[in-house]
N, C-alpha and C positions, 0 to 999 in steps of 0.2 A: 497813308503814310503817318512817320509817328516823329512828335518829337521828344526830347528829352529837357526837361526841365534842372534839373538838378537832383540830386542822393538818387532817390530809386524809382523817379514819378515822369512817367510820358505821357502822353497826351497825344490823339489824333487831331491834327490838321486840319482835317476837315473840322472839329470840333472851336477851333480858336477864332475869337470873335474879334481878338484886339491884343496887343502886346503892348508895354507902354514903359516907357521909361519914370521910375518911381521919383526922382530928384527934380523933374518938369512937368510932370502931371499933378502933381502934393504939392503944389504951388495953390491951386484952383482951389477953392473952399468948395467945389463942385463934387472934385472927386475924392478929396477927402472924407465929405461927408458922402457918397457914395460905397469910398472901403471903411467907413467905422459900422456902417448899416449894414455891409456884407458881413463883417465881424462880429459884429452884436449878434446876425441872423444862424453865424455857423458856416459860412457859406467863402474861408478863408480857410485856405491850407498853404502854412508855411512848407515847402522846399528844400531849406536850408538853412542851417548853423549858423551862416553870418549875416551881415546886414544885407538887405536883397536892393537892388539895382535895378530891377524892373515888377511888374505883376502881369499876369497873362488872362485874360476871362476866357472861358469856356461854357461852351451852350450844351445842356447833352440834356435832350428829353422834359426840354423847356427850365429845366434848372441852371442857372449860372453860377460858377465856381470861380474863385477868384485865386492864380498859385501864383506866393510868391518867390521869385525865383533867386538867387547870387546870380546870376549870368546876365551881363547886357540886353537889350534887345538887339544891336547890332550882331550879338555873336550865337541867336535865338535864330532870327533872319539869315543869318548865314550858315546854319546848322540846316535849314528848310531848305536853298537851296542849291546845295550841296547833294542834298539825297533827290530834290528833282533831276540831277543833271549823272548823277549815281547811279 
């Protein structure tokens, strides 16, 4: 199954490691400094035009990708399942 991130970028489900809401997790100097080091490394694909509202990691082939999304995690989680029950 696939979800949709935002503009033109999906991602398989099976692939997603964690979803996260970006305004309570950027609290943490933890994961801050965890997305400036994905940033530095490359390993950061913006999503979208405006301010993003969550980030999503992804595992695919032991590389971690980090997209950031405009869509809630709430509306991420309910786009999942939606298409389980679809």
């Amino acid at each position: 199954m696939y979800l949709h991130l935002g503009q033109d970028t999906i991602v398989m489900t099976d692939r997603i490691l964690g979803v996260f809401d970006l305004d309570n997790t950027t609290v943490s100097k933890h994961t801050r400094d965890y997305l400036g080091r994905a940033q530095r490394e490359g390993r950061v694909i913006d999503v979208t035009y405006e301010l993003p509202k969550s980030f999503i990691v992804c595992e695919n082939d032991g590389i971690e990708k980090i997209y950031l999304s405009q869509m809630s995690p709430a509306t991420l989680l309910r786009r999942v399942r939606e298409d389980n029950v679809g």
